[in-house]
C-alpha positions as CSV (number, residue, x, y, z in Angstrom):
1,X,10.6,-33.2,42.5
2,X,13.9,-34.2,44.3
3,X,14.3,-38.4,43.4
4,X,16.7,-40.7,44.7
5,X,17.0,-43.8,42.6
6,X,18.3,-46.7,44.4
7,X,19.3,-49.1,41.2
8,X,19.5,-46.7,39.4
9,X,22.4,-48.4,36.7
10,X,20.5,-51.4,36.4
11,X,18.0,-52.1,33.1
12,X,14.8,-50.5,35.3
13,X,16.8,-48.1,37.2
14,X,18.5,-46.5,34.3
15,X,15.7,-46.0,32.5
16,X,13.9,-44.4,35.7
17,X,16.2,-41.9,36.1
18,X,16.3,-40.9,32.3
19,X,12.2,-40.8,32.5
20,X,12.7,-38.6,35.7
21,X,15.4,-36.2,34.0
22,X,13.4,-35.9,30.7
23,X,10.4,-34.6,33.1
24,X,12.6,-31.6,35.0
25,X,12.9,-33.4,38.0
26,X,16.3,-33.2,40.6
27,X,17.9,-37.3,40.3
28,X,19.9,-38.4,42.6
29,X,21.7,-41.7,40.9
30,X,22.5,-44.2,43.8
31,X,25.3,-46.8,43.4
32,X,26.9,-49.2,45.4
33,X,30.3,-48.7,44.0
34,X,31.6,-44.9,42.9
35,X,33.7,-46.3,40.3
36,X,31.3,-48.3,38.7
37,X,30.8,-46.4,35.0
38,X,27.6,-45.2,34.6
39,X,25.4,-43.1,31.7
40,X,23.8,-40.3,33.3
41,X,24.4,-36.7,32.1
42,X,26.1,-34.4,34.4
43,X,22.7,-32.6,35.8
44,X,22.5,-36.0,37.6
45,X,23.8,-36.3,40.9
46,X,25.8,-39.4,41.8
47,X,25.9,-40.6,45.1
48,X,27.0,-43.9,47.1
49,X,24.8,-46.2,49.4
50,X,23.3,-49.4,49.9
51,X,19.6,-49.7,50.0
52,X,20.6,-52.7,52.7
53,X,21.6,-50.1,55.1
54,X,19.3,-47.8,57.0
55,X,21.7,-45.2,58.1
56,X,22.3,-45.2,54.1
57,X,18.7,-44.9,53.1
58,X,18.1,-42.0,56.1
59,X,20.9,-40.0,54.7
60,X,20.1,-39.6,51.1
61,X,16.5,-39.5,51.6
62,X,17.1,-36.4,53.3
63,X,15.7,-33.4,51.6
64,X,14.0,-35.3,48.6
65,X,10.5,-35.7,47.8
66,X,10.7,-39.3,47.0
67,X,13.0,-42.6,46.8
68,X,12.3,-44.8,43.9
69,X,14.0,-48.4,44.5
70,X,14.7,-50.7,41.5
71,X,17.3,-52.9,43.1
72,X,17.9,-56.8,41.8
73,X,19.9,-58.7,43.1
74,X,22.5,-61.2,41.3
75,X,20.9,-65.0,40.7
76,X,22.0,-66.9,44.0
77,X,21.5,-63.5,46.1
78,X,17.3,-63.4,46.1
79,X,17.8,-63.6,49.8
80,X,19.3,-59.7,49.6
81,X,16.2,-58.3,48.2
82,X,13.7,-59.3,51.3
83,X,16.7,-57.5,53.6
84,X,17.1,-54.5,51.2
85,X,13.2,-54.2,51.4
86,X,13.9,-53.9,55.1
87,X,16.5,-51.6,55.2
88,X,14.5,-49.2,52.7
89,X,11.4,-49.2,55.4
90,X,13.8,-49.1,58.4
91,X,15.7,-45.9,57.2
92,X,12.4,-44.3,55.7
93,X,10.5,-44.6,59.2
94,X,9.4,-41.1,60.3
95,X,10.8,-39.1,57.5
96,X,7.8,-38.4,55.1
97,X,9.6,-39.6,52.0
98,X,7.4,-41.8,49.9
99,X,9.1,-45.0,48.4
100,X,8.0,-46.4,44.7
101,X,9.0,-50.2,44.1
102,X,9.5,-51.3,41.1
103,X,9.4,-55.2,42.5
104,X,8.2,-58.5,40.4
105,X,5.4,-60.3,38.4
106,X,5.4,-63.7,40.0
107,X,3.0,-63.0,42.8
108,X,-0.1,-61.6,39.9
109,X,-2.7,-63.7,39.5
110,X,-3.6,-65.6,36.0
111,X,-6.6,-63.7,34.4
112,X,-9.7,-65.0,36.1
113,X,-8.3,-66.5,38.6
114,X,-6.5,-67.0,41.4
115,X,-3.6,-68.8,40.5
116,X,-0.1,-66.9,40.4
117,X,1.6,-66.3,37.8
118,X,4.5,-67.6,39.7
119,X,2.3,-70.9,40.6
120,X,1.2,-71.8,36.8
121,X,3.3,-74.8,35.3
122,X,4.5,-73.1,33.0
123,X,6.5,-71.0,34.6
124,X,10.5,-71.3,34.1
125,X,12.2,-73.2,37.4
126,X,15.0,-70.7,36.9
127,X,13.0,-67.5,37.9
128,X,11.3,-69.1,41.0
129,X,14.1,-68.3,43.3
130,X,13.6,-64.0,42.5
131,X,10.2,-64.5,42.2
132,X,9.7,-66.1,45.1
133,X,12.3,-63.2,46.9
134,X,9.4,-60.6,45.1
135,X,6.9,-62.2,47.1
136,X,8.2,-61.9,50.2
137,X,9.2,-58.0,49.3
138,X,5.8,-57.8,48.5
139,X,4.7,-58.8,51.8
140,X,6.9,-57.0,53.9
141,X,5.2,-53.9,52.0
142,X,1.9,-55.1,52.4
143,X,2.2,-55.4,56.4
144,X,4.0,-52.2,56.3
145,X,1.6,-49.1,57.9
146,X,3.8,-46.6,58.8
147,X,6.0,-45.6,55.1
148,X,3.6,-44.3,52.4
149,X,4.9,-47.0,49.6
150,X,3.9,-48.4,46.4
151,X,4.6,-51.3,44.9
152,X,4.5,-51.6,40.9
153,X,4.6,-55.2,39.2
154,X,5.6,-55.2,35.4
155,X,3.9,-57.4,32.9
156,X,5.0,-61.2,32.8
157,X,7.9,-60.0,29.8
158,X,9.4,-57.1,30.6
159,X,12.5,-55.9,28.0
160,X,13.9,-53.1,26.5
161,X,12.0,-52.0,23.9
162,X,10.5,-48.1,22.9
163,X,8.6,-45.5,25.1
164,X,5.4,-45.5,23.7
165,X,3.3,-44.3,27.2
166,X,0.5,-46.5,25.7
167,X,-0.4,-48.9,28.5
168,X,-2.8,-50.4,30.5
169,X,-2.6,-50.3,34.2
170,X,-4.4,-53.1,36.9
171,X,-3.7,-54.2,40.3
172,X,-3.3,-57.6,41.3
173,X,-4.1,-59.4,38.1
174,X,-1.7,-60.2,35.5
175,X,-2.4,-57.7,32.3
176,X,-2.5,-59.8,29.0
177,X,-3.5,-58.8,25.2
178,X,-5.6,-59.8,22.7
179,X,-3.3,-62.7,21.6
180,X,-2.7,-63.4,26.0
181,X,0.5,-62.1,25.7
182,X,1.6,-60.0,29.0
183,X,4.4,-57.8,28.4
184,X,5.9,-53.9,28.7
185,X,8.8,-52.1,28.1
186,X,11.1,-51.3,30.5
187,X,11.1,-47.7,29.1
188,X,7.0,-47.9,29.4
189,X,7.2,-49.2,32.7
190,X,9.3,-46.4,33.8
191,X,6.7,-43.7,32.5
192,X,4.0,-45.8,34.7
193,X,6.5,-45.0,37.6
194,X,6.6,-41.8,36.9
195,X,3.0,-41.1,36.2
196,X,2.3,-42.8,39.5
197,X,5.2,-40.3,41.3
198,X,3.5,-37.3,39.8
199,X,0.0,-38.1,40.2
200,X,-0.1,-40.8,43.0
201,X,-3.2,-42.8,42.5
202,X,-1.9,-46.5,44.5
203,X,-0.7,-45.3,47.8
204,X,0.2,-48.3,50.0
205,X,-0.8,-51.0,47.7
206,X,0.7,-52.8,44.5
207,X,-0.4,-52.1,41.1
208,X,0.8,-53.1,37.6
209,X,1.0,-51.9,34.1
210,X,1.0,-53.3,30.6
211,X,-0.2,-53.7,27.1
């Protein structure tokens, strides 16, 4: 497939568009700045935009299959993520190009429940004000009808850590072990990405993956 990676130097992103290149597919890396250094081999196409912009999104969607978006925006700039998440369904509109979202955990519910994870009190303050921004991404995807999207949550701990394409996947309930301990790799999460790009199984709806 042809992929355009919006985030594609951040911790997700990077490890999205290494997943996509060890597959065979066509990456397009997106970044905001040209001159920012960046670790992708030179089969990797590098291209500028803004995921904020539609007339951004419209012009390097053209031509590819699908447009995987892993932005995150700076602590003090959650509000950028809800109008990212709108420029990414403004430019897609009428082009066929399916969007993947790799988005947050705050908005799963607690095992047998219905309390977020986002909601319990133990949650940290300092990662309400993203959280909260993933919950209102999520809910400009969920009244979205017209893009074919997906929405993928990780596990409550997400860090780097090995591939191991051993995981679980669920949907709107948070994944824990044995021991109630919810966490995945970033490098597993982006094999769940790109299982879910090459064998789409959650169209228009959120799912989530983990141990």
């Amino acid at each position: 497939m042809n992929i355009t990676v919006f985030g594609a130097t951040g911790n997700v992103g990077s490890r999205v568009v290494a997943e996509a290149v060890a597959r065979g597919h066509q990456v397009t890396a997106v970044l905001r700045d040209p001159h920012r250094p960046h670790p992708f081999p030179a089969t990797v196409r590098i291209a500028t935009g803004d995921a904020r912009d539609p007339e951004d999104v419209r012009r390097l969607a053209a031509g590819q299959d699908l447009l995987v978006t892993a932005t995150r925006p700076a602590p003090g700039r959650e509000d950028e993520l809800a109008v990212a998440t709108k420029g990414l369904l403004s430019g897609l509109t009428g082009t066929g190009v399916r969007l993947l979202v790799v988005g947050g955990a705050g908005s799963l519910t607690l095992p047998g429940g219905s309390v977020t994870l986002a909601d319990s009190p133990d949650f940290p303050a300092a990662l309400l004000p993203i959280a909260n921004a993933c919950g209102e991404q999520l809910s400009l995807y969920l009244a979205e009808t017209e893009v074919d999207w997906t929405y993928l949550s990780p596990s409550a701990l997400l860090a780097p850590g090995e591939r191991t394409g051993l995981f679980r996947l669920g949907r709107d309930e948070l994944l824990v072990d044995a021991d109630g301990t919810s966490t995945i790799s970033m490098e597993d999460l982006a094999v769940a990405l790109l299982d879910e790009a090459e064998r789409p199984a959650h169209r228009r709806t959120r799912f989530t993956a983990g141990y």
